[in-house]
Structure formats: C-alpha cells, structure tokens
DODORO-885294 format. One record per atom (N, C-alpha, C): x, z, y negated; residue in one letter. Coordinates in steps of 0.1 Angstrom, whole numbers, padded with zeros to 4 digits, always signed. Atoms other than C-alpha are relative to their C-alpha. Layout:
BEGIN
XZYA
...
END
This chain:
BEGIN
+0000-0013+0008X
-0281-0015-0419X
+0014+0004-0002X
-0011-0005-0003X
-0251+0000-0433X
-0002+0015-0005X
+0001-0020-0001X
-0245+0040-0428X
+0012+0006-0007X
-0011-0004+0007X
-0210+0042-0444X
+0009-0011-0003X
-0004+0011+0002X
-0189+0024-0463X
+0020+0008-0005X
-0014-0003-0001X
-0149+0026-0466X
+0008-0012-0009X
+0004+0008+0009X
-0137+0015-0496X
+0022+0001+0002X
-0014+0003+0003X
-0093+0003-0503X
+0000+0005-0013X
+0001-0008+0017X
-0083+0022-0537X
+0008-0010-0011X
-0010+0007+0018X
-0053+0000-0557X
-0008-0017+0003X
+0007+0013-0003X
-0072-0030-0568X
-0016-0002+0001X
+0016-0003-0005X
-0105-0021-0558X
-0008+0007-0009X
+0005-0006+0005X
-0116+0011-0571X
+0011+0004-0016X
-0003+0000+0013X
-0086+0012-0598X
+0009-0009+0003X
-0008+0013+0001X
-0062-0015-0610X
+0015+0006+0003X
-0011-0007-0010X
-0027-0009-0586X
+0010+0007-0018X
-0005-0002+0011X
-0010-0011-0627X
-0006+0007-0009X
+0010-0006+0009X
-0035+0016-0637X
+0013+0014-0004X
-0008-0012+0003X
-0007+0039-0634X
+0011+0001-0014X
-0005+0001+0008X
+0011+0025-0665X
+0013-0006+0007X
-0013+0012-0002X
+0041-0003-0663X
+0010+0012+0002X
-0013-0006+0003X
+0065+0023-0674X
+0001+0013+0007X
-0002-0004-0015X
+0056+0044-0641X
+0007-0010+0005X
-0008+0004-0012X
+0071+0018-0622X
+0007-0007-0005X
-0014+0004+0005X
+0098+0010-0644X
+0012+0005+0012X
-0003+0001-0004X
+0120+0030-0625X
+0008-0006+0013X
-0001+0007-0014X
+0112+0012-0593X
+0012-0015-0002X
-0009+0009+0000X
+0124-0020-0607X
+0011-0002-0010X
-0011+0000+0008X
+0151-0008-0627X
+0012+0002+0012X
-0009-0002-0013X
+0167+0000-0591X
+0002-0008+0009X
+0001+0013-0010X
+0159-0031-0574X
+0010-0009-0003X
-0012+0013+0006X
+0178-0052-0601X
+0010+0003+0003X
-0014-0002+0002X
+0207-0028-0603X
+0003-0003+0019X
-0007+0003-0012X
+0211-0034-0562X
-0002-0016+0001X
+0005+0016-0003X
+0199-0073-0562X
+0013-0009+0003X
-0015+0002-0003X
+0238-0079-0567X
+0000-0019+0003X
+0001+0015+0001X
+0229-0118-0573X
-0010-0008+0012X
+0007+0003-0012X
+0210-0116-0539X
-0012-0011-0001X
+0013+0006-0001X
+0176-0129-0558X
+0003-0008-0014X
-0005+0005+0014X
+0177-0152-0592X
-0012+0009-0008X
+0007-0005+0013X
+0159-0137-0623X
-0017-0002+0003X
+0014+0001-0006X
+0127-0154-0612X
-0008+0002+0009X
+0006-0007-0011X
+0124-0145-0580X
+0000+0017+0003X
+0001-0016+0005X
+0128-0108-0591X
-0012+0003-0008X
+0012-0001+0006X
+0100-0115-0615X
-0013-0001+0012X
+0009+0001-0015X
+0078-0127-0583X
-0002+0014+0010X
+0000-0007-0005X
+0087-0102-0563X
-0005+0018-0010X
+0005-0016+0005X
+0079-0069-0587X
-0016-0006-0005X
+0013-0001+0006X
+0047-0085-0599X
-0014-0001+0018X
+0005+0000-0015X
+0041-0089-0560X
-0007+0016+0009X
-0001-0016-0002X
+0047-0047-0558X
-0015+0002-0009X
+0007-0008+0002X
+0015-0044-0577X
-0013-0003+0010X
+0011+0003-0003X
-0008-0058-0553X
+0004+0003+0018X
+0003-0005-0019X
+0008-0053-0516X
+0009+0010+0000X
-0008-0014-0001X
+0027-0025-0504X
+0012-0005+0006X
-0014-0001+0002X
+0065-0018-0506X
+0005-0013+0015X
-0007+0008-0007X
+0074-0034-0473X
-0002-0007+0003X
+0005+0013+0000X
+0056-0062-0472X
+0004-0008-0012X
-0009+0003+0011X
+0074-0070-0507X
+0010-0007+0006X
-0013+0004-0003X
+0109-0066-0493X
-0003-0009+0010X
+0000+0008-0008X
+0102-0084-0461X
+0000-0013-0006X
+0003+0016+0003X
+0086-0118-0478X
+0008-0002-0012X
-0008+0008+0005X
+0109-0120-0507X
+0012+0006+0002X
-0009+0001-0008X
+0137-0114-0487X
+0013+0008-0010X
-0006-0012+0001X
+0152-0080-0504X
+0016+0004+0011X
-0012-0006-0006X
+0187-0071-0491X
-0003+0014+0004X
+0002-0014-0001X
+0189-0038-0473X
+0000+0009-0013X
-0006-0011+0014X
+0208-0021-0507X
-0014-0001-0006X
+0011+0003+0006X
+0177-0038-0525X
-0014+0011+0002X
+0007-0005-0009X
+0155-0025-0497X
-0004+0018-0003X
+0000-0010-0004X
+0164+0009-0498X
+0001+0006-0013X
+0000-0003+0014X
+0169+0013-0534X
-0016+0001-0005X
+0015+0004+0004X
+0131-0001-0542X
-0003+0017+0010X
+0001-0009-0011X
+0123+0026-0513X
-0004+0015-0003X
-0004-0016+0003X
+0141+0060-0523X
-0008+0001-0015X
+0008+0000+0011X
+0124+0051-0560X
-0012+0003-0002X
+0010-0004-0001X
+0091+0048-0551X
-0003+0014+0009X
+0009-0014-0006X
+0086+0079-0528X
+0002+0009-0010X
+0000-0011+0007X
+0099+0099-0556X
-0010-0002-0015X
+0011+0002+0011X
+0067+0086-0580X
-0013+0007+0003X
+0008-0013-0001X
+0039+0110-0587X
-0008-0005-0014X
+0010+0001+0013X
+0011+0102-0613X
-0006+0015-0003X
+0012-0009+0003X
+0001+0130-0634X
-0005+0002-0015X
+0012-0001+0013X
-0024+0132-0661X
-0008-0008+0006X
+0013+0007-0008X
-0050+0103-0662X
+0008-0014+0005X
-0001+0011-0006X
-0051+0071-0645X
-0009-0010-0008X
+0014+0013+0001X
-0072+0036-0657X
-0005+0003+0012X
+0011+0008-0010X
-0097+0029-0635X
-0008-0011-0012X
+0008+0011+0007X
-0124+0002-0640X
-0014+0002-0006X
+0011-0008+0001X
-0150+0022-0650X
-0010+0002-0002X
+0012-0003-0009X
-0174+0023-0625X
+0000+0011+0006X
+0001-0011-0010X
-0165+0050-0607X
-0013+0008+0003X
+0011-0010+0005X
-0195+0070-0615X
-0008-0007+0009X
+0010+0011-0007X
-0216+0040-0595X
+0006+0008+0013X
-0001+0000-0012X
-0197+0055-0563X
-0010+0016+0001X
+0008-0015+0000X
-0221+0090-0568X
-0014-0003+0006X
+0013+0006+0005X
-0253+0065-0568X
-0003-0004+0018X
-0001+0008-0012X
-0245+0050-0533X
-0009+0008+0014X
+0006-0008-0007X
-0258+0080-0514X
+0004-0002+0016X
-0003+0003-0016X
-0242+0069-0480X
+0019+0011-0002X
-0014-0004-0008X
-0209+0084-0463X
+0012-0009-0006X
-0009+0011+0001X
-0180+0070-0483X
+0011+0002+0002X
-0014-0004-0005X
-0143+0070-0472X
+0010-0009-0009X
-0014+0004+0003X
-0110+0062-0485X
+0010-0006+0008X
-0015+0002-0006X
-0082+0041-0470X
+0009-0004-0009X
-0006+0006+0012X
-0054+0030-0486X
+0018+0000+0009X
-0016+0003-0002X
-0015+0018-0480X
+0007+0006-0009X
-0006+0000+0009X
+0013+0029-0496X
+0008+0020+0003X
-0004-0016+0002X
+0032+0062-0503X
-0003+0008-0001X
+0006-0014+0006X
+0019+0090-0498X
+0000+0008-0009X
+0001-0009+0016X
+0027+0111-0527X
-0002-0005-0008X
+0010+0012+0009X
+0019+0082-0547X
-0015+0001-0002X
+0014+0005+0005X
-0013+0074-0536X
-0007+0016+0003X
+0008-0010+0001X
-0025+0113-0532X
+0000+0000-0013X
-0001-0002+0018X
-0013+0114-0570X
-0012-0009-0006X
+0007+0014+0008X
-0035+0079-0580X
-0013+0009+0006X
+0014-0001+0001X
-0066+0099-0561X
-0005+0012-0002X
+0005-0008+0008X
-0063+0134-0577X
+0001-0006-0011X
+0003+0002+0017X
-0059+0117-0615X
-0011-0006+0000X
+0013+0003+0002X
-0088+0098-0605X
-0012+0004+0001X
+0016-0002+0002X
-0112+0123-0595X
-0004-0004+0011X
+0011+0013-0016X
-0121+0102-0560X
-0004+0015+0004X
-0001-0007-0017X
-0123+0132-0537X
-0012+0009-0001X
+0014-0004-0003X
-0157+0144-0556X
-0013-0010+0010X
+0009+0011-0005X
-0173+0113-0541X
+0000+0000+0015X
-0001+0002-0015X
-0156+0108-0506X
+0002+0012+0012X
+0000-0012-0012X
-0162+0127-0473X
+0014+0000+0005X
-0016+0000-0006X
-0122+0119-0464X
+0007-0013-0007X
-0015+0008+0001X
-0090+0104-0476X
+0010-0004+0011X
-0009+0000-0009X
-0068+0086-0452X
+0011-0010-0002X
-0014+0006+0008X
-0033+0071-0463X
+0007-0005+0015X
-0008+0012-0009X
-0019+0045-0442X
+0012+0006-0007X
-0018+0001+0007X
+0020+0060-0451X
+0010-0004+0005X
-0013+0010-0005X
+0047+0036-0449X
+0010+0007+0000X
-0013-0013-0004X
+0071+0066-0455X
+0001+0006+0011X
-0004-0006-0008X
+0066+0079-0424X
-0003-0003+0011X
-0001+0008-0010X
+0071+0070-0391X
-0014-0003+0012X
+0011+0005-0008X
+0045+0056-0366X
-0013+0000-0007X
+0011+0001+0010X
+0021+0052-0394X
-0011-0012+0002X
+0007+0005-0003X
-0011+0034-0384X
-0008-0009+0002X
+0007+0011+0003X
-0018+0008-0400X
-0017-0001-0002X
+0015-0003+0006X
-0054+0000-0419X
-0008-0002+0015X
+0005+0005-0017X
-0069-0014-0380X
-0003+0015+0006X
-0001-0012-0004X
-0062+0018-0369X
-0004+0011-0004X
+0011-0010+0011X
-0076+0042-0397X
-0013-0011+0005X
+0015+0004-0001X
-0109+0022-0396X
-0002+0006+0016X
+0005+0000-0010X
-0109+0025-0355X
-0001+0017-0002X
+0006-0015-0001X
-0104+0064-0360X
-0009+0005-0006X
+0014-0003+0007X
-0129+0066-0386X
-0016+0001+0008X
+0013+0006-0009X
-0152+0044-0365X
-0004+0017+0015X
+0008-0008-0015X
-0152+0073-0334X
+0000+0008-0003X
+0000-0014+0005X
-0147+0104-0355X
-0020+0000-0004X
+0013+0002+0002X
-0181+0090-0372X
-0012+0000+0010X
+0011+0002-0009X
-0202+0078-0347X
-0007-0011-0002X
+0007+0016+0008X
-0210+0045-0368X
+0006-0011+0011X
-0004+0007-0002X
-0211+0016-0351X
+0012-0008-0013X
-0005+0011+0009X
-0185-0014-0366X
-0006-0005-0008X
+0009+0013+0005X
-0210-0037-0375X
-0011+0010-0012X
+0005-0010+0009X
-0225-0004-0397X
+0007+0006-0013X
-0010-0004+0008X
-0196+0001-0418X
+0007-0010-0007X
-0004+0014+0013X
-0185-0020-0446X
+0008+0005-0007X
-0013-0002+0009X
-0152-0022-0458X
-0001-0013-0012X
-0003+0005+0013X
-0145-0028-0493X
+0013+0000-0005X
-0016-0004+0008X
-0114-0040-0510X
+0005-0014-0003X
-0004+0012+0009X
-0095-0069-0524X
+0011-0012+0008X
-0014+0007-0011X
-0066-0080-0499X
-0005-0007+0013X
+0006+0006-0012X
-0079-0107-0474X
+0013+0003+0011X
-0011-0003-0002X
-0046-0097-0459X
+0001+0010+0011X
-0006-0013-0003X
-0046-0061-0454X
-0017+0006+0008X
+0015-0006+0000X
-0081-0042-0455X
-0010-0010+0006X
+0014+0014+0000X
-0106-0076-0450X
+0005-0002+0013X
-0011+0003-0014X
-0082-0087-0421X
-0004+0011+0010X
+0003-0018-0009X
-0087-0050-0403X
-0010-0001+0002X
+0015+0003-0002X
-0125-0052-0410X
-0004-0008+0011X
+0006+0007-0010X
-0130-0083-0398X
+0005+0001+0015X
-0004+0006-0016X
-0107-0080-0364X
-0010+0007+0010X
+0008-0013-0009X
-0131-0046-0356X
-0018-0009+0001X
+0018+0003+0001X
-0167-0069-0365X
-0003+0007-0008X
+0012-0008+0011X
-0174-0047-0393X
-0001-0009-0013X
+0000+0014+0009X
-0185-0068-0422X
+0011+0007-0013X
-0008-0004+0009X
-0168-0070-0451X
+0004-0003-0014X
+0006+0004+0016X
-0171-0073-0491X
+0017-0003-0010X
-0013+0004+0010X
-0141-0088-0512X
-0007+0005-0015X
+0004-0004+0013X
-0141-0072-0549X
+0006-0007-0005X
-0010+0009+0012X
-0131-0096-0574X
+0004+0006-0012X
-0006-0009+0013X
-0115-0073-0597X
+0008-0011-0009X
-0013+0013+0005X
-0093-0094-0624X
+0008+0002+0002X
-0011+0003-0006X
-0066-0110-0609X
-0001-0002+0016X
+0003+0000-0014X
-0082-0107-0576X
-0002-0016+0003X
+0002+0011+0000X
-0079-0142-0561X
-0013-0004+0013X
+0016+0002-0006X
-0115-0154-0541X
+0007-0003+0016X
-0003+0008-0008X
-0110-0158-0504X
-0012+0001+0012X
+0010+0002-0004X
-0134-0171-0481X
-0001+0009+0016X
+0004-0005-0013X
-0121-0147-0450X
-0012+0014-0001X
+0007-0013+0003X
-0147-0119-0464X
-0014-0002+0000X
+0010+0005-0005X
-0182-0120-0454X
-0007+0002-0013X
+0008+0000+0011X
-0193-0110-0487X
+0008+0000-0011X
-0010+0003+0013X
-0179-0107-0526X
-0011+0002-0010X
+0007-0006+0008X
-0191-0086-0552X
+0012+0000-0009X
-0011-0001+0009X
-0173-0084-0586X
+0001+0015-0007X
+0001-0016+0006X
-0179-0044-0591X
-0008+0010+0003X
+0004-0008-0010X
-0194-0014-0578X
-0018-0002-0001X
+0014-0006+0005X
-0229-0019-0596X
-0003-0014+0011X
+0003+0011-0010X
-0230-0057-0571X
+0000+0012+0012X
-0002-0010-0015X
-0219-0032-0544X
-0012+0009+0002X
+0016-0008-0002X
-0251-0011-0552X
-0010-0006+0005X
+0011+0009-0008X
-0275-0041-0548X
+0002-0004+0014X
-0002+0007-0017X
-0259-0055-0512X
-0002+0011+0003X
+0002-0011-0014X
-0259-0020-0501X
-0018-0002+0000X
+0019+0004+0007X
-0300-0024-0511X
-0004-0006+0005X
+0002+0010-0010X
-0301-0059-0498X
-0002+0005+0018X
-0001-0002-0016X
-0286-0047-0462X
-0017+0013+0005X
+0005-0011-0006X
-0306-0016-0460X
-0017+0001-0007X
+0014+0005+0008X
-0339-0026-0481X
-0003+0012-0006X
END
C-alpha cells in the first residue's frame, strides 16, 4: 500500500530548463569569464548542460571547476529568482487526482527553487516543501529529508514512494531507506535499472498508485 508519495521537482514535475535558457545565461556567462583556460570550450559545454540536471556542486566537483570558476557559478546562481510563469509538463493537474499525502523535495538553491514552486502553483497540491539547500550550511541532504518526513508522518518506508528522475540523487536516498521507488522518464531522462519502478508521467503514476493500492 502506498499512503504518501514525495515527489523531486526539476526534471520530474517540471523540466530543470523550464525556467527559460536566458535565466541561466547569467550563470554561464560567469563561469566562462572565470574558466581563465582552466576548461576547453567543450568541456564548458559538458559541464553547463550538466547544470540542468544535477545541482551546482556536484557540477563543479566532477568537471573539475577551479575555485574562481567555483565561486563565480555560485554567487550567480543564488542571486536567480523566477518570476512570472514557468514550463511545466503539463500534467500537473494529475497531482490533484492522487488523493494521497504528497510532498516536495528538491536540491538546489533555495531562492531558486522556492521561485520554480511559487510560478508553478505546486504548494496547492502539496502538504510540505522541503529544499535540500546547498547555500547553506549543514544542509541535509535528500536521505535525510525523506528520514524526517518518514517520522514527522508516521508512514512506514516501504509506504512512501519517491518519485523523480536522478538514479543518483532522489532514487539512491529512496532506495538506501527501503522505500520503493518510481523513475520518471521525462525527455532526456536516461532509463536506469536502480528504480523499482518507471513511469513516463503523472497519468502512469496514477495507475501504479491504483495497482499498489487496488
């Protein structure tokens, strides 16, 4: 049976580039100007098309960002703020249908990702927002949001079904707690087999919750 489900937002419920390229111009208009020969032309392209799918410091870490780089990408993004609308994939409306307890997690900068889930409208649907923020210090990582969710609620693990797209981030956290766990194949999402399930959009996500719960 599942009683609540906790869903990842960039990628998942909207596409991380829903905020428009020329939002995160900025970002990599600051990256280049510190790169100072550090990275070649291509591994700059790698690396910013890497920024729409994992969060900032998992970027600089793996393609190997120079501090200046580092700190530049950094000070740019915390000062990004979405306002008007956002894309989404538009399903949203399917998260009203669900009728279960649904939650929010999500990586990333806080003033960012509160901006990406007032333009979207989430916070009629979900009983709580909880922002893993890499801006600020002793920030808790997704493992950690789910385990506080898990004892605030009263849901077992194995009752709670995380949704989201990064076998990595979100799916990885799921699985280490036993709670199951549904890969969304949004386009561009690539398929991976650590996810116990795999639905390609919210209206699949309607039938499994169906399936589980008859």
């Amino acid at each position: 049976m599942i009683r609540t489900i906790i869903f990842d937002l960039d990628n998942c419920l909207a596409p991380a580039d829903g905020i428009g390229v020329e939002r995160m111009r900025p970002v990599f208009d600051a990256i280049t100007a510190a790169n100072d020969d550090t990275l070649s032309s291509s591994a700059l392209a790698a690396a910013f098309a890497d920024i729409w799918r994992h969060p900032l410091d998992w970027v600089s870490r793996t393609h190997g960002f120079s501090p200046a780089m580092h700190q530049a990408a950094w000070t740019a993004t915390a000062a990004m703020e979405v306002t008007g609308a956002m894309v989404d994939y538009g399903d949203l409306r399917l998260l009203g249908e669900l009728d279960l307890p649904l939650y929010l997690v999500t990586s990333g900068f806080r003033r960012l990702q509160e901006s990406k889930v007032r333009a979207l409208g989430l916070s009629r649907y979900l009983r709580g927002v909880h922002i893993d923020a890499i801006d600020e210090a002793g920030h808790p990582g997704k493992a950690g949001l789910f385990q506080g969710l898990l004892a605030d609620t009263g849901v077992p693990a194995a009752q709670a079904l995380v949704v989201g797209d990064n076998p990595d981030s979100e799916i990885a956290a799921g699985n280490s707690l036993g709670m199951p766990t549904a890969q969304i194949l949004r386009p561009g999402v690539v398929w991976s087999a650590d996810a116990r399930f795999h639905i390609r959009d919210l209206r699949d996500l309607t039938q499994l919750v169906c399936a589980f719960n008859g």
